[in-house]
MIFITOR-214729 format. One line per 5 residues: number of its first residue (from 1); their letters; for each residue x, y, z of N, C-alpha, C. Coordinates in steps of 0.1 Angstrom, whole numbers. Each point is the difference from the previous one (the first is absolute). Layout:
<nodes>
NUM	A	X Y Z X Y Z X Y Z  ...
</nodes>
This chain:
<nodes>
1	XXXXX	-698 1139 -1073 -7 -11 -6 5 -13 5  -5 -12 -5 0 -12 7 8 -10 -3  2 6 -14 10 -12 -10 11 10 -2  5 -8 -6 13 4 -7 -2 1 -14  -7 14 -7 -7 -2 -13 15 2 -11
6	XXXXX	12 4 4 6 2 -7 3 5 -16  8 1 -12 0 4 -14 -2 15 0  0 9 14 4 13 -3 -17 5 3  -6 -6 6 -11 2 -4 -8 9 22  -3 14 -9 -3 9 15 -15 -5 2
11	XXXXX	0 -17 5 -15 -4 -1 -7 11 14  8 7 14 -8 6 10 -6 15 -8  4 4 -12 -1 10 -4 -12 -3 -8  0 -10 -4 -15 -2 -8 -12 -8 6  2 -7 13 -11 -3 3 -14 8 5
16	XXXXX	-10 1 -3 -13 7 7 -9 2 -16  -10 6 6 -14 -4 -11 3 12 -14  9 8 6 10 10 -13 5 -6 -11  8 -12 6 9 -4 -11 -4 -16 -2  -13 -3 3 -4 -13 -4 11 -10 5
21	XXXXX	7 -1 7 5 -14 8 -5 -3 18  -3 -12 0 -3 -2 14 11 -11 3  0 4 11 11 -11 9 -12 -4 11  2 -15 -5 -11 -9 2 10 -10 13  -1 -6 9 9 -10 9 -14 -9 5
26	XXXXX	2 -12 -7 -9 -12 6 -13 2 -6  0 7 -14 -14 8 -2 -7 11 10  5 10 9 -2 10 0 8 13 -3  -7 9 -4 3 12 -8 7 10 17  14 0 -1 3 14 8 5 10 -9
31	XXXXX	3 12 12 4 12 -9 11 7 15  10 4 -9 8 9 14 1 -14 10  4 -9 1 4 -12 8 -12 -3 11  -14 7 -3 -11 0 8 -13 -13 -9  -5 -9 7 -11 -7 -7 -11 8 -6
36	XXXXX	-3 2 -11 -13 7 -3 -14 -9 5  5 -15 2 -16 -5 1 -8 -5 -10  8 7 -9 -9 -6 -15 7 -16 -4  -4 -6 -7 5 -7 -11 9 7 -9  9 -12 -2 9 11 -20 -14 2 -4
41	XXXXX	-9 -14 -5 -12 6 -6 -7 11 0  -5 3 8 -4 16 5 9 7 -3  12 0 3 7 12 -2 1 2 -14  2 -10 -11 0 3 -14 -12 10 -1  -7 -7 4 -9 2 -8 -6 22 4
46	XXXXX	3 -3 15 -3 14 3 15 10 -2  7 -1 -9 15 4 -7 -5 10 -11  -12 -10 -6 -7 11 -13 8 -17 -11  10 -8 1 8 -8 -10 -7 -10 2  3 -14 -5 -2 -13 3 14 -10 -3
51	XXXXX	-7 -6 16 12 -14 2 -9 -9 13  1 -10 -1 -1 -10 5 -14 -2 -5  -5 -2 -16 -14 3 4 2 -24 0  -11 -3 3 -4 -15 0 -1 -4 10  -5 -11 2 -6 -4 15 15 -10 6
56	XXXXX	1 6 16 16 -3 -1 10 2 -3  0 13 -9 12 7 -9 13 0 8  -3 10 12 10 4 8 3 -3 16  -10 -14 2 2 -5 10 15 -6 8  -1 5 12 15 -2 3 9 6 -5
61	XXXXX	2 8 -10 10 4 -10 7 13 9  14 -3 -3 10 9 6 8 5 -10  0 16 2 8 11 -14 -6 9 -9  5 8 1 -8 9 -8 -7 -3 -14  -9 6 -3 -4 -3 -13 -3 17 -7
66	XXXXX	-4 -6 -13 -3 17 -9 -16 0 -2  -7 8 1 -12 -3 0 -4 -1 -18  6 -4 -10 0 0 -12 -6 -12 -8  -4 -7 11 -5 -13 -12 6 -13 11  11 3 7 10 -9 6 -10 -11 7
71	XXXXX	6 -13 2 -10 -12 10 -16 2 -1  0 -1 -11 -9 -4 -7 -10 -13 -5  -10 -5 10 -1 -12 -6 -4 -6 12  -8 -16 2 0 -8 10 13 -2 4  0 -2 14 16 3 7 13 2 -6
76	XXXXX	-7 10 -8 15 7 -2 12 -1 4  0 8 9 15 9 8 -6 -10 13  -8 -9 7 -3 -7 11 14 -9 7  2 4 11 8 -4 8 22 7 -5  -4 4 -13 14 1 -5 7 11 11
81	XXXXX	12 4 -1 12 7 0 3 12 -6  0 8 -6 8 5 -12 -2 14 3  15 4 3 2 16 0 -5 9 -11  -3 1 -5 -8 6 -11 -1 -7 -16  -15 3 1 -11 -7 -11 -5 16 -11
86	XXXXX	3 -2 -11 -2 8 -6 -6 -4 -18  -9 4 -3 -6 -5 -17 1 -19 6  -2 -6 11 1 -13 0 -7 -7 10  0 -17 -4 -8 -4 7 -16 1 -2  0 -5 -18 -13 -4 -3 -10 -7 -9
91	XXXXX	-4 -7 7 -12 -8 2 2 -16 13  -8 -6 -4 -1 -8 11 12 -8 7  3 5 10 11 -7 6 14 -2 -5  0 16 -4 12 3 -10 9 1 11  0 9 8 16 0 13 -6 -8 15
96	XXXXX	-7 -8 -1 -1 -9 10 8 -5 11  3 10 12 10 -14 6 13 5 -5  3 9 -9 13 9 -4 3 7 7  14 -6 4 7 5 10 3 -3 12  -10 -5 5 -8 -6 13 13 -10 5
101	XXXXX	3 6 12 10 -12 10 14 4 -6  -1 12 4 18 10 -3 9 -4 7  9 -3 1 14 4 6 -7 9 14  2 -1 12 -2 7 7 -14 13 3  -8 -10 -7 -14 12 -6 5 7 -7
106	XXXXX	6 5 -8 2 8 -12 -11 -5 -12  2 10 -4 -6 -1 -16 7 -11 -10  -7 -14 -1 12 -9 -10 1 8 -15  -10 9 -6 4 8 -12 -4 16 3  12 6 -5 3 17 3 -12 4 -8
111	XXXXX	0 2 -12 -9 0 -7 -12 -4 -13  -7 3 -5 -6 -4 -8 -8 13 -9  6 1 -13 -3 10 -9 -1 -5 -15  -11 4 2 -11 -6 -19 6 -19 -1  -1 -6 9 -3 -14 0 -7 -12 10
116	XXXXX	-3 -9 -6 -6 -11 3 -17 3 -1  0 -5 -9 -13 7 -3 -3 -17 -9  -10 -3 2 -10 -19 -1 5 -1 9  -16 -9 0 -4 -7 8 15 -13 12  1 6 9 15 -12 6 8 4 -2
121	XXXXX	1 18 -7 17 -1 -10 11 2 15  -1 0 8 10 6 7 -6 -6 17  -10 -7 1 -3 -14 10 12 -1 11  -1 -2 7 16 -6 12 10 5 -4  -1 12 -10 16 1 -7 10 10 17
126	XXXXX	11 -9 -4 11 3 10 -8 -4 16  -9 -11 4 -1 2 10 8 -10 8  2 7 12 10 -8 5 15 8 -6  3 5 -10 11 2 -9 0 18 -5  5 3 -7 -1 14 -3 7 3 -15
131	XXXXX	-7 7 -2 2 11 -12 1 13 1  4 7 -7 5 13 -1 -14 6 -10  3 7 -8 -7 9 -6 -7 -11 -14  -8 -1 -1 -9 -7 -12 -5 14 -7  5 0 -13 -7 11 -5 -4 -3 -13
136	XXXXX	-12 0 -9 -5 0 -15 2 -15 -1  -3 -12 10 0 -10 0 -10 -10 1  1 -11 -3 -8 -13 11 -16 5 -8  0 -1 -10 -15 4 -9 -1 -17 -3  -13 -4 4 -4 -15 -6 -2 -4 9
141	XXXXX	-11 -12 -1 -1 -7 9 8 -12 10  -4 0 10 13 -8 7 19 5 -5  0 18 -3 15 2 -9 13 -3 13  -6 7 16 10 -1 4 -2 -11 15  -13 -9 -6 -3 -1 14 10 -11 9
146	XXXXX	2 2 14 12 -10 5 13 9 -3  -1 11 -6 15 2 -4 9 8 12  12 -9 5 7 5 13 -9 -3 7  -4 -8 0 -5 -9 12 5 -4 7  8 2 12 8 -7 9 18 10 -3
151	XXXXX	-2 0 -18 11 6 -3 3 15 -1  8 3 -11 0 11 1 5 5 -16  -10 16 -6 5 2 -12 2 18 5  12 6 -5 4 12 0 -12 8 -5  0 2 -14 -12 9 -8 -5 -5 -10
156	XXXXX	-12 0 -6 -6 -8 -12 -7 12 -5  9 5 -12 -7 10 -9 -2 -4 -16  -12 6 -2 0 -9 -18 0 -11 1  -10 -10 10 7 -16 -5 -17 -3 4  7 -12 -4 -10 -10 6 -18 2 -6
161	XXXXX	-1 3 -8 -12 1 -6 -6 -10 -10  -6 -4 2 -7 -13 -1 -5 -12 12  -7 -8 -10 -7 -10 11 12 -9 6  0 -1 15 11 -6 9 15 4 -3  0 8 -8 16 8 -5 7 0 11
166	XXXXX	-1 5 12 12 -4 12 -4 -7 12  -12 -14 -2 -1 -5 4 9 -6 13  -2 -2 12 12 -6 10 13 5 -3  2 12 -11 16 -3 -1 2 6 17  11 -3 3 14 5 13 -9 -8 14
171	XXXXX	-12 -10 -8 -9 -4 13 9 -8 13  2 0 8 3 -8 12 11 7 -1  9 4 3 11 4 3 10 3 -12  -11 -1 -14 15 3 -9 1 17 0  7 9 -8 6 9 -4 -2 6 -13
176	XXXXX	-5 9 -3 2 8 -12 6 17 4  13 7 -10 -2 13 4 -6 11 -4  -4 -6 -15 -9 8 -7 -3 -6 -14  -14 5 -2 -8 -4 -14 -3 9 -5  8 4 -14 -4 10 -5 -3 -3 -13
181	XXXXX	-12 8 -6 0 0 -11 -2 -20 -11  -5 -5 14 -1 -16 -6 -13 -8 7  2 -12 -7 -11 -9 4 -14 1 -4  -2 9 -12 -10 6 -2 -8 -8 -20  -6 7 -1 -5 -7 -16 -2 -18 -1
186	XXXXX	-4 -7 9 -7 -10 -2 -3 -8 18  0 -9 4 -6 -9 8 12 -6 10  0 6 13 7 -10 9 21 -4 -5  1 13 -3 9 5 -7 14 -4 8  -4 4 13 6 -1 10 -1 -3 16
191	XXXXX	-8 -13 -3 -6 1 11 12 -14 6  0 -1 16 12 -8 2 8 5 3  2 9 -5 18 4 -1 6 6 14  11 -6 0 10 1 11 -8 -3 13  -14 -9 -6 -4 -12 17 8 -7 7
196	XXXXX	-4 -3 11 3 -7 8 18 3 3  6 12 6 15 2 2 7 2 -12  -6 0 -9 8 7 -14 1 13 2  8 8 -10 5 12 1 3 10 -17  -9 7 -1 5 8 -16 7 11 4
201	XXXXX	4 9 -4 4 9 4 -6 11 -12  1 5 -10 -7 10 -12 -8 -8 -7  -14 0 -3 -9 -5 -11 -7 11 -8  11 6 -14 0 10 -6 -5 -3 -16  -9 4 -6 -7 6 -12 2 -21 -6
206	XXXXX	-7 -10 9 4 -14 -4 -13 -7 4  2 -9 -3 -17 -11 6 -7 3 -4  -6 9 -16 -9 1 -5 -5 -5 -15  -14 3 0 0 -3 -14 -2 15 -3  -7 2 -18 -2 14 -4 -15 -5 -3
211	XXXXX	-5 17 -4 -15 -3 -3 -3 -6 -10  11 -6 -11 -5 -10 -8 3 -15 4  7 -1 6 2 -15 7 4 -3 14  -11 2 8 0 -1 12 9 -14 8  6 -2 7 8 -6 7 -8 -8 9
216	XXXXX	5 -10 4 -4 -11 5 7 -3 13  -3 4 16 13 -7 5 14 -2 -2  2 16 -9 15 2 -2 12 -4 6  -2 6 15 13 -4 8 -4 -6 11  -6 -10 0 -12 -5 12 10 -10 6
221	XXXXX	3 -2 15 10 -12 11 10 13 -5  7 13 -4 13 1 -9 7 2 18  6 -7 6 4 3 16 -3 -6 11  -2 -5 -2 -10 -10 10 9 -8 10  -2 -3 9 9 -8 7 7 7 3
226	XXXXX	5 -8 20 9 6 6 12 2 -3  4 11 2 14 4 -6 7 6 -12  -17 -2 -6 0 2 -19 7 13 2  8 10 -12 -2 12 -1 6 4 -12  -9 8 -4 1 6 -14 0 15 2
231	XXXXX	13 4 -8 4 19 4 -13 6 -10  2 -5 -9 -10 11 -7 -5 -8 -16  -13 1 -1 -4 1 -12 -5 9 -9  8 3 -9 -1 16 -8 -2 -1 -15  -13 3 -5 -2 0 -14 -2 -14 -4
236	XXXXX	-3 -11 5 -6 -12 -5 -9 -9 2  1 -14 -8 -13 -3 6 -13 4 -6  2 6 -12 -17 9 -3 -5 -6 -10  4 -10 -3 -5 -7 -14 -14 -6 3  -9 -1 -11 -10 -6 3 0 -17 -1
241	XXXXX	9 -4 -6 4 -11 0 12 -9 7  1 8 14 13 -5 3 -1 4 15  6 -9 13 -4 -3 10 18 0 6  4 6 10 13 -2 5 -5 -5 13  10 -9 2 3 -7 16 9 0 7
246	XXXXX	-3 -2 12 10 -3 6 -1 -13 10  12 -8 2 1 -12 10 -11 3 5  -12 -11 -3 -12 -1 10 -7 -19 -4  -8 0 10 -7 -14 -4 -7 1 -15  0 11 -5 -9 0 -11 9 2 -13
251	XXXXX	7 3 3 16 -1 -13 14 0 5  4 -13 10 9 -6 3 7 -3 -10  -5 -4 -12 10 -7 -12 1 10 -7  1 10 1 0 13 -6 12 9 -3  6 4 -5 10 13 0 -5 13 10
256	XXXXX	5 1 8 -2 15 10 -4 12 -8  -10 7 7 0 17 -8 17 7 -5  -5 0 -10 19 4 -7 -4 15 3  20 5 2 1 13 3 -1 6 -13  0 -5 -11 -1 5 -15 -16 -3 -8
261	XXXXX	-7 -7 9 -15 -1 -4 2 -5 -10  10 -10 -10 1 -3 -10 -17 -10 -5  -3 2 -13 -8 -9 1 0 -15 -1  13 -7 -5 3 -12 3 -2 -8 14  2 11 14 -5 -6 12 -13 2 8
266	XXXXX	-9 2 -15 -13 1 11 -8 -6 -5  -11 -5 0 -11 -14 -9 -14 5 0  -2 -7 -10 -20 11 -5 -5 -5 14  -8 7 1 -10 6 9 -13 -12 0  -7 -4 -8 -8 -10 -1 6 -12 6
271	XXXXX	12 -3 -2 6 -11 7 1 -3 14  4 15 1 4 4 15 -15 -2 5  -8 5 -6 -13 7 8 -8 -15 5  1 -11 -13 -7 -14 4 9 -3 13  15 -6 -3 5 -3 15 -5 2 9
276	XXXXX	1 17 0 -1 3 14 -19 0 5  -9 -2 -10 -10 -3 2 -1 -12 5  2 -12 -7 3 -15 11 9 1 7  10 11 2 6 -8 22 -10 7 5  -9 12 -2 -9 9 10 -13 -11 2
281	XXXXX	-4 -6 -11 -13 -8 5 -12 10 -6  -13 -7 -3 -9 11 1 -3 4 9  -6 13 -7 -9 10 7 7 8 14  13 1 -10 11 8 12 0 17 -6  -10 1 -10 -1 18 -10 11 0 -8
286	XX	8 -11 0 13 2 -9 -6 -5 -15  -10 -9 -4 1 -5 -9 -1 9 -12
</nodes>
């Protein structure tokens, strides 16, 4: 095969019209390292499954896909990267451009299983940059779009669900090594995070709200800036009323994200949210 599909996964053993996966390079469908001449299109579709169905779905698109539903939508999976696409990648311009401009043509993400699904959720994500395995993620509109952009995030499982929930985080060159289990239950949760040369290292069961009080830009800038680095944030941060920072233009006068998530060092969320609405300006989607 052509990528590096990695996670244990016998993708030469399952590709052909048997097991519903096509290994699609540039938007054509081969089989046995031979061109079939088809489109992925065609080939979904003559698999007996469906994938790529939309006009432009799977243009350009490099990596295998599942014929299950997968890049689904106006340019879907168009121009992207991604060693395998699986339950993902749908509706319009959900993996766009994901992955696209690897490290040495590689695949910038290994894989993609039951996420990004709205409209943008997963747009440019890691291009230029790379991610590892996205799995049960990136649900919402614009959830992951830009994310590892330039940078780079290990794995994003269980997160990021909601509208702009991992917006730009690790964009330009910052760092994340994993998101688990966070960023999820309200809006833009985490978006920012560890931009521009920042650095997280664990973002575990934190940056969320719950289904009765959805979160607001919980841990939004939390890393930002060159040289920033934060080992780990574990279990905080979930209040619906409460916003943690870190050293950034937007809460400079602030107390740092505490290693104890105490609530004395972190400030309602409405406060935070107007600020950082006037430095952004209108009609930046942040309001």
């Amino acid at each position: 095969a052509c990528n590096a599909y990695g996670q244990g996964d016998d993708i030469d053993g399952m590709i052909g019209s048997r097991n519903h996966f096509i290994d699609c390079r540039n938007g054509i469908a081969f089989f046995n390292e031979v061109s079939t001449e088809q489109s992925c299109r065609e080939a979904c579709a003559a698999s007996g499954g469906s994938c790529c169905v939309g006009d432009n779905a799977c243009d350009d698109f490099t990596g295998v896909v599942r014929a299950d539903g997968s890049c689904s939508g106006i340019d879907a999976c168009r121009g992207a990267n991604i060693g395998l696409v699986e339950n993902s990648c749908v509706e319009e311009n959900s993996c766009s451009y994901a992955g696209a401009n690897g490290v040495d043509g590689d695949a910038g993400i290994v894989s993609l299983k039951n996420s990004c699904s709205g409209p943008s959720a997963c747009l440019y994500a890691a291009y230029g940059g790379s991610v590892g395995t996205i799995e049960g993620s990136c649900s919402g509109f614009k959830s992951c779009v830009f994310a590892a952009y330039g940078g780079s995030i290990g794995t994003i499982e269980g997160s990021c669900r909601g509208i702009g929930a991992c917006d730009c985080a690790a964009y330009d060159g910052g760092s994340i090594d994993t998101i688990e289990d966070s960023c999820n239950n309200g809006n833009y949760n985490c978006a920012l995070v560890a931009t521009g040369g920042g650095s997280v290292g664990l973002i575990l069961s934190s940056c969320s709200g719950t289904a009765d009080a959805l979160a607001t830009r919980a841990c939004v800038e939390v890393g930002q800036g060159e040289g920033m680095r934060i080992d780990d944030i574990n279990s905080c941060c979930n209040s619906g009323n409460e916003v943690c920072c870190q050293s950034s233009d937007f809460c400079d006068d602030l107390n740092p994200l505490p290693d104890d998530c105490a609530a004395d060092r972190t400030i309602g969320t409405m406060g935070f949210v107007r600020r950082f609405a006037d430095e952004l300006g209108e009609g930046n989607g942040y309001e």
